[in-house]
C-alpha positions as semicolon CSV with decimal commas, in nm:
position;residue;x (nm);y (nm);z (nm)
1;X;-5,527;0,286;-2,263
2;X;-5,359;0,585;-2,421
3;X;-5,061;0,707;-2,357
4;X;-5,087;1,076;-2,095
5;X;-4,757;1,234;-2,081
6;X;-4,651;1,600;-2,140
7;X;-4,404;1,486;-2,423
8;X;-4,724;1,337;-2,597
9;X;-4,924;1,623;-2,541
10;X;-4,662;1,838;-2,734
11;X;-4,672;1,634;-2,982
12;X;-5,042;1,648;-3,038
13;X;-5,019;2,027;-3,008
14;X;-4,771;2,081;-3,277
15;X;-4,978;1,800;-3,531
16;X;-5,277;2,061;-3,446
17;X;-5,069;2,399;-3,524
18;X;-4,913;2,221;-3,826
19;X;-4,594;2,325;-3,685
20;X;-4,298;2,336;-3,913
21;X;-4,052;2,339;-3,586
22;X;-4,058;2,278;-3,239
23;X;-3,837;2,485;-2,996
24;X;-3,790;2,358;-2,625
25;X;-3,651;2,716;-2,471
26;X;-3,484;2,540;-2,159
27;X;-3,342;2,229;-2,010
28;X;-3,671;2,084;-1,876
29;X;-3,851;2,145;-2,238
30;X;-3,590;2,003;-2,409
31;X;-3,614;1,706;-2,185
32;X;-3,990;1,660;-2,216
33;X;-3,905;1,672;-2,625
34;X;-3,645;1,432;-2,608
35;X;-3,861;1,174;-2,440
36;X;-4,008;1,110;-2,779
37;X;-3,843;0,828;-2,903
38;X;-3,858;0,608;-2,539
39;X;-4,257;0,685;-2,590
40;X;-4,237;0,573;-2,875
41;X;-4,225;0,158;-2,760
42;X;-4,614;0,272;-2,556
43;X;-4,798;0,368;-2,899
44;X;-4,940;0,163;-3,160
45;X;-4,635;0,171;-3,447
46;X;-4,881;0,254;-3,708
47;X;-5,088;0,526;-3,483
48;X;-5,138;0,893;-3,483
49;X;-4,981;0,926;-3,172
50;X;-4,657;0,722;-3,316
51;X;-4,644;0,947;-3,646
52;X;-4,681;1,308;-3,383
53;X;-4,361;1,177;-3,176
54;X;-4,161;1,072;-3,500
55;X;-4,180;1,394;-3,587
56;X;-4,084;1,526;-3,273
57;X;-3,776;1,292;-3,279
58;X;-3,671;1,457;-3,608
59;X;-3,608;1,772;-3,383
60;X;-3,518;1,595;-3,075
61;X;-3,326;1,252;-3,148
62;X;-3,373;1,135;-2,805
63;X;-3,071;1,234;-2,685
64;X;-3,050;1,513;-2,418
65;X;-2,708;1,689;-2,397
66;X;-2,791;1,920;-2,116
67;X;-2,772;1,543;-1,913
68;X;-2,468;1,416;-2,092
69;X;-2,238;1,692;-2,116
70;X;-1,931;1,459;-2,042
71;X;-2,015;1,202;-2,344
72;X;-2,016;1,499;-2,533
73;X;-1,652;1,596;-2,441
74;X;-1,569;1,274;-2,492
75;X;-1,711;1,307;-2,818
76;X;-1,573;1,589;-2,984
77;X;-1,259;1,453;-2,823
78;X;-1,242;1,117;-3,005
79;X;-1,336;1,362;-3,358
80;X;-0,997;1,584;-3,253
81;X;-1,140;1,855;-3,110
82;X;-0,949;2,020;-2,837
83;X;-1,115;1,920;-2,457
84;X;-1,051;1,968;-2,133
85;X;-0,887;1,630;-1,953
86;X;-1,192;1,518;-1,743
87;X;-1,190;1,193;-1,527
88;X;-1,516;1,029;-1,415
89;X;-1,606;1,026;-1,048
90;X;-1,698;0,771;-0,857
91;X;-1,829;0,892;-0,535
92;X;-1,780;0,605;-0,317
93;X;-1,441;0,506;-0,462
94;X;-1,221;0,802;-0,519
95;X;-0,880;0,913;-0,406
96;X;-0,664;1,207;-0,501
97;X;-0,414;1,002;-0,707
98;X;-0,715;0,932;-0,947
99;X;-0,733;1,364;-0,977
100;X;-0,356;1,434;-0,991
101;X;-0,297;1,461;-1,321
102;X;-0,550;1,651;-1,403
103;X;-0,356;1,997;-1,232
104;X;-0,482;2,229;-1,002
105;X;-0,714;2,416;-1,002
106;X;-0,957;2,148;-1,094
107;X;-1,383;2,158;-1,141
108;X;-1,614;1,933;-1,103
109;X;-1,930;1,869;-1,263
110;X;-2,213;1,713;-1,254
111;X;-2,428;1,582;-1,578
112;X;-2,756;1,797;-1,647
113;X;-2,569;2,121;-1,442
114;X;-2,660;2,460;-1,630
115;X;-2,628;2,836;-1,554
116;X;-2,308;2,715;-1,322
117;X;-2,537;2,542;-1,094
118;X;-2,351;2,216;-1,057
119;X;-1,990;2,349;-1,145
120;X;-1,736;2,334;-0,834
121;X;-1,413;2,508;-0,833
122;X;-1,147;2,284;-0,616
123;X;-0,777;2,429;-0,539
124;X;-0,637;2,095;-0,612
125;X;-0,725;1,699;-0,625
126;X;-0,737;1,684;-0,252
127;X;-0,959;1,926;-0,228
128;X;-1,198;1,776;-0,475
129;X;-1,186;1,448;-0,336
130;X;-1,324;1,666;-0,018
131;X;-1,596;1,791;-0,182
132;X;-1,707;1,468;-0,336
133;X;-1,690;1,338;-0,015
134;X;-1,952;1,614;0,123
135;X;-2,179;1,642;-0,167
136;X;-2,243;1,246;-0,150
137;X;-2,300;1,261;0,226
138;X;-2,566;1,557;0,175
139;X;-2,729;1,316;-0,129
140;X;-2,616;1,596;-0,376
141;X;-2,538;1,386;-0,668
142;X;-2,824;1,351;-0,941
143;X;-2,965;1,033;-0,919
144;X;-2,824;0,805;-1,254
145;X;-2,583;1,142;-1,360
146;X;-2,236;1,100;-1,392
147;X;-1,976;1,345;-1,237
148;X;-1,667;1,398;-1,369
149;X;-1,352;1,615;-1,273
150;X;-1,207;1,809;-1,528
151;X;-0,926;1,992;-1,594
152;X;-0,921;2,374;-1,529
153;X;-0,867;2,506;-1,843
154;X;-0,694;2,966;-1,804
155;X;-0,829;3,154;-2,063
156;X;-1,135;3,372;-2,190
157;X;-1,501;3,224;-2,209
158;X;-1,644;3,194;-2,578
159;X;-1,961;3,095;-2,729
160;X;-2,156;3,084;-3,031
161;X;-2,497;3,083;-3,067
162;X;-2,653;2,939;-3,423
163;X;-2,932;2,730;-3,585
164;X;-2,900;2,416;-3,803
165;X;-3,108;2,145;-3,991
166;X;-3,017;1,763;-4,075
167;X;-2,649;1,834;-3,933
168;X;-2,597;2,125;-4,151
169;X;-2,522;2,506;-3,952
170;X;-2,732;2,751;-4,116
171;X;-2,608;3,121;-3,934
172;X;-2,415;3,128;-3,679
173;X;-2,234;3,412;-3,436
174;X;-1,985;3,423;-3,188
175;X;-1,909;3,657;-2,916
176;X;-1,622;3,645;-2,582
177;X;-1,753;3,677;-2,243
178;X;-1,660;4,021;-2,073
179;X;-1,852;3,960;-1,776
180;X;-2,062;3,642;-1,565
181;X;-2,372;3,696;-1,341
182;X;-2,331;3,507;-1,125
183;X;-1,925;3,465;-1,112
184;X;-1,769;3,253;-1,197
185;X;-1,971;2,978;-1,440
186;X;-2,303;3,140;-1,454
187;X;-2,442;3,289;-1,778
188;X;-2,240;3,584;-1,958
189;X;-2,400;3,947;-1,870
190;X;-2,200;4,113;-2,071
191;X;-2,092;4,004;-2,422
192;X;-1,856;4,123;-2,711
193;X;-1,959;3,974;-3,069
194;X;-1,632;3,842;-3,243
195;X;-1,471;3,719;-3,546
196;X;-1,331;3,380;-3,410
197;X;-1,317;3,108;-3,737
198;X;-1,190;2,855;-3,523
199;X;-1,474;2,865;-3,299
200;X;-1,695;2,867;-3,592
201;X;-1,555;2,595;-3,701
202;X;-1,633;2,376;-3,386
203;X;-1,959;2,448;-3,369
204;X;-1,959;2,312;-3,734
205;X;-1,838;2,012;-3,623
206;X;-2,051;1,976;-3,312
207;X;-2,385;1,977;-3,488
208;X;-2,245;1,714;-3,773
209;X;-2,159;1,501;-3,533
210;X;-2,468;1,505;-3,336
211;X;-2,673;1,564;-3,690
212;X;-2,855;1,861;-3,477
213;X;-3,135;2,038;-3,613
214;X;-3,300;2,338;-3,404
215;X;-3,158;2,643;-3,195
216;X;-2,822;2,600;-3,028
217;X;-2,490;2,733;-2,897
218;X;-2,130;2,556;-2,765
219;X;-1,929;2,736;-2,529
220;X;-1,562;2,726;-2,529
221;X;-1,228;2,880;-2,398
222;X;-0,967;3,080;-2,547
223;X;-0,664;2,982;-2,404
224;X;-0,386;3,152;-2,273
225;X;-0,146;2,966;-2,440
226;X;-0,260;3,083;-2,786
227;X;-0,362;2,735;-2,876
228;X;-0,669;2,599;-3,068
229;X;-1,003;2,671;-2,878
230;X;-1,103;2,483;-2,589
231;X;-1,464;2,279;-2,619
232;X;-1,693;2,282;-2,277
233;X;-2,007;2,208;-2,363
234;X;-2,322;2,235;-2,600
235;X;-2,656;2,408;-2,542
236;X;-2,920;2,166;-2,779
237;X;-3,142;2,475;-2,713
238;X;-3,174;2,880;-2,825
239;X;-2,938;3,053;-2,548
240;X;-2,999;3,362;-2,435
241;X;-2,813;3,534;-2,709
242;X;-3,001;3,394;-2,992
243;X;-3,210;3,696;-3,077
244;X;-2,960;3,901;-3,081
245;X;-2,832;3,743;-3,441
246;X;-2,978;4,023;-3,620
247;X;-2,705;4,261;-3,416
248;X;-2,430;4,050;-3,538
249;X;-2,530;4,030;-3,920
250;X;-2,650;3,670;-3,845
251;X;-3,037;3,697;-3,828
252;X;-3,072;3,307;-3,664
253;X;-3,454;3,318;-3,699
254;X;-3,447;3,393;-4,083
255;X;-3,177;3,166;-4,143
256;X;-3,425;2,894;-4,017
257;X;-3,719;3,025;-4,169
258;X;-3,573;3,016;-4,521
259;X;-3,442;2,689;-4,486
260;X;-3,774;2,581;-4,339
261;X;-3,942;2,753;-4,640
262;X;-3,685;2,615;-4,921
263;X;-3,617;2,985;-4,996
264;X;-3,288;3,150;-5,076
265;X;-3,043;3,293;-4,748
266;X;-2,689;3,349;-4,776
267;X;-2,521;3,306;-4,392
268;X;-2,318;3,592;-4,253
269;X;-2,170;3,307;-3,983
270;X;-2,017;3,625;-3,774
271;X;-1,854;3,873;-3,963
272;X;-1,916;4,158;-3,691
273;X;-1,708;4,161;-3,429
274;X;-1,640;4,439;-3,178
275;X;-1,966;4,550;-3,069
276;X;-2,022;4,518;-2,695
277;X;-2,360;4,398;-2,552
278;X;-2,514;4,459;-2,219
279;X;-2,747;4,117;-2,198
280;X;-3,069;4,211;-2,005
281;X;-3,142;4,170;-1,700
282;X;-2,816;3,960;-1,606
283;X;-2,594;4,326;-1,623
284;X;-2,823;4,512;-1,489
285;X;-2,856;4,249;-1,170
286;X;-2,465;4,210;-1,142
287;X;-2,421;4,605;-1,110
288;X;-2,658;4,852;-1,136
289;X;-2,431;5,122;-1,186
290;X;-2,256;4,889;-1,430
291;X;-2,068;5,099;-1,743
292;X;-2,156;4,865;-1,978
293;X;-2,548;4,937;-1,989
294;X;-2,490;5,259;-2,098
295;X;-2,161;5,251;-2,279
296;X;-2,286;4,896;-2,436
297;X;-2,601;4,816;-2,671
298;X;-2,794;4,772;-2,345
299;X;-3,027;4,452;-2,464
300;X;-3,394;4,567;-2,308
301;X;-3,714;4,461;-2,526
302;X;-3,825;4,782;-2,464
303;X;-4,096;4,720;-2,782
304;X;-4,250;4,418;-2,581
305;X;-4,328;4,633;-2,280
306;X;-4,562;4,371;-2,106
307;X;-4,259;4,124;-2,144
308;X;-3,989;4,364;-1,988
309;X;-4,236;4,465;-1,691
310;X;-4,287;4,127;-1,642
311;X;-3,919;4,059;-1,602
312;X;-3,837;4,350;-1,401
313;X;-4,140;4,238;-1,154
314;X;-3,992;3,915;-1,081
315;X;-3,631;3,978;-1,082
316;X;-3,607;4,027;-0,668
317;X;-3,253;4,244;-0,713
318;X;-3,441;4,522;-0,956
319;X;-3,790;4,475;-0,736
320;X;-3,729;4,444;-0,368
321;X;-4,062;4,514;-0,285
C-alpha cells in the first residue's frame, strides 16, 4: 500500500515543480518537512517515493529545532558559545534547590514554544517550582517535550536573519529589538538593523554545526555586562524579517538564488546598521499611534495589495468588525 502522508505529498509536489528548494514558512511546515527521513523506513529504498524524500532530507535533515530548542543550547554550549544556564525539568520530581543556582528571575520553557507562547517568567526558583506544579496539573506540558529552566539572562534582544547551503552562511543581517508585540518574548515589532560581528559570527557557527541549508535566523542577547553575546535559540525557518535583506544591503533571496544557480554573489553579511524598521502588522497592533510607523521605514507590502488587505481583514485589533 503506498505511503499517504502530507510530508510525502510535498515531496511529490516539489519532484513535479522540479523545485530547486523547498521552504517550510512556519513551525508546523517545517515539521511536516522534517518527517522525511522517519518516512523514509515505509518506502521501497530504491522507489520514487524514496528518491522525492531524500531530497527533501537534503533541506530538512530530520531534525526539527523549533522541538529541541534546549539540545540546541546545549549544543552551541559544548562548541563554546556563550548560553544561558538551563536545567531540565522534571515535572513530577522537582524542588527549588534543583533551580537555585540558576538566579532569579528565572524562565521556563517548554520544547517546540515559539512567538513566546511557552516562555514563563518566574521571580525566583520557588516560584517556578509553583508554576511547574500548575501547568502539570492543567496537562500543559507537550506530550514527549522537554522543559527546562533557564537562566534569566539582562540585556537587549538580537537576531539575525540569513540563508545558507551545505553548512555554509551565504548573506546574513542583524538587527536589536526596540520593541515586542506581545511583551515580553513575543516577536520584535519594531527593529533596528545593526553592525554586530559577534553575532554574525554565531550564526556562522550555528548553521556549521547543524550543516543547515535553507532560510533561518538565531536570536540572542546583548548583555549588560558587556560580555560576548548570549545564544537563545534558532529559527530552521525564514523569520519574519527575511525579506527585508534587501533594506539591510543583504538581499537573502539572491544570495540563495545565485548559489542555487552556481552564479557569482558577493555577501554584504550586515554592513548597515542604524536604520529603524516598523515590522508590519506587529507595530501597528502594539500601538496604533505608535512613533515608529511613521518616524521608522514602516514595513507594509503596499505593492501586494490583495496580500496587505488580506492581513488587515484578519488581524481582529486593526478590524473589529
Amino acid at each position: 500500500m503506498p505511503v499517504d502522508d502530507l510530508t510525502v505529498t510535498a515531496a511529490r509536489a516539489a519532484a513535479q515543480l522540479h523545485a530547486d528548494i523547498i521552504i517550510g514558512c512556519e513551525e508546523s511546515a517545517v515539521q511536516v518537512l522534517g518527517s522525511a527521513g522517519r518516512l523514509l523506513e515505509r518506502v521501497a529504498e530504491d522507489s520514487a517515493d524514496a528518491h522525492r524524500l531524500r531530497f527533501l532530507q537534503g533541506w530538512y535533515g530530520g531534525v526539527c529545532w523549533e522541538e529541541e530548542r534546549s539540545r540546541c543550547v546545549e549544543l552551541m554550549a559544548e562548541a563554546g558559545i556563550r548560553t544561558p544556564r538551563q536545567v531540565l525539568v522534571d515535572p513530577r520530581r522537582i524542588v527549588p534547590n534543583d533551580l537555585s543556582a540558576l538566579g532569579a528571575p528565572l524562565l521556563l520553557k517548554f520544547d517546540g514554544s515559539s512567538a513566546g507562547r511557552g516562555v514563563f517568567l518566574a521571580s525566583d526558583a520557588r516560584h517556578a517550582t509553583e508554576l511547574v506544579t500548575e501547568l502539570e496539573q492543567m496537562s500543559a506540558f507537550p506530550g514527549g517535550r522537554r522543559v527546562v529552566a533557564q537562566e534569566f539572562v539582562r540585556g537587549r534582544a538580537a537576531s539575525v536573519s540569513f540563508c545558507a547551503l551545505g553548512g555554509r552562511m551565504l548573506e546574513g543581517f542583524a538587527y536589536t529589538v526596540l520593541q515586542h508585540q506581545p511583551e515580553p518574548f513575543g516577536p520584535a515589532s519594531v527593529i533596528e538593523l545593526a553592525d554586530l560581528p559577534d553575532l554574525m559570527d554565531m550564526a556562522r557557527r550555528m548553521v556549521e554545526l547543524t550543516r543547515y541549508s535553507g532560510f533561518g535566523g538565531i536570536d540572542a542577547i546583548l548583555p549588560e555586562d558587556g560580555g560576548p553575546p548570549v545564544f537563545l535559540e534558532f529559527n530552521a525557518r525564514p523569520t519574519q524579517t527575511t525579506h527585508l535583506g534587501s533594506l539591510a544591503g543583504s538581499d537573502l533571496c539572491r544570495a540563495m538564488a545565485c548559489a542555487l544557480k552556481g552564479a557569482p554573489y558577493e555577501g554584504a553579511f550586515g554592513r548597515t546598521s542604524g536604520k529603524a524598521v516598523a515590522l508590519f502588522p506587529a507595530e501597528w497592533v502594539r500601538d496604533a499611534k505608535s512613533r515608529y510607523l511613521t518616524a521608522a521605514h514602516h514595513d507594509v507590502p503596499w505593492t501586494e495589495r490583495r496580500m496587505t488587505a488580506a492581513i488587515l481583514n484578519i488581524t481582529p485589533q486593526l478590524n473589529p468588525a
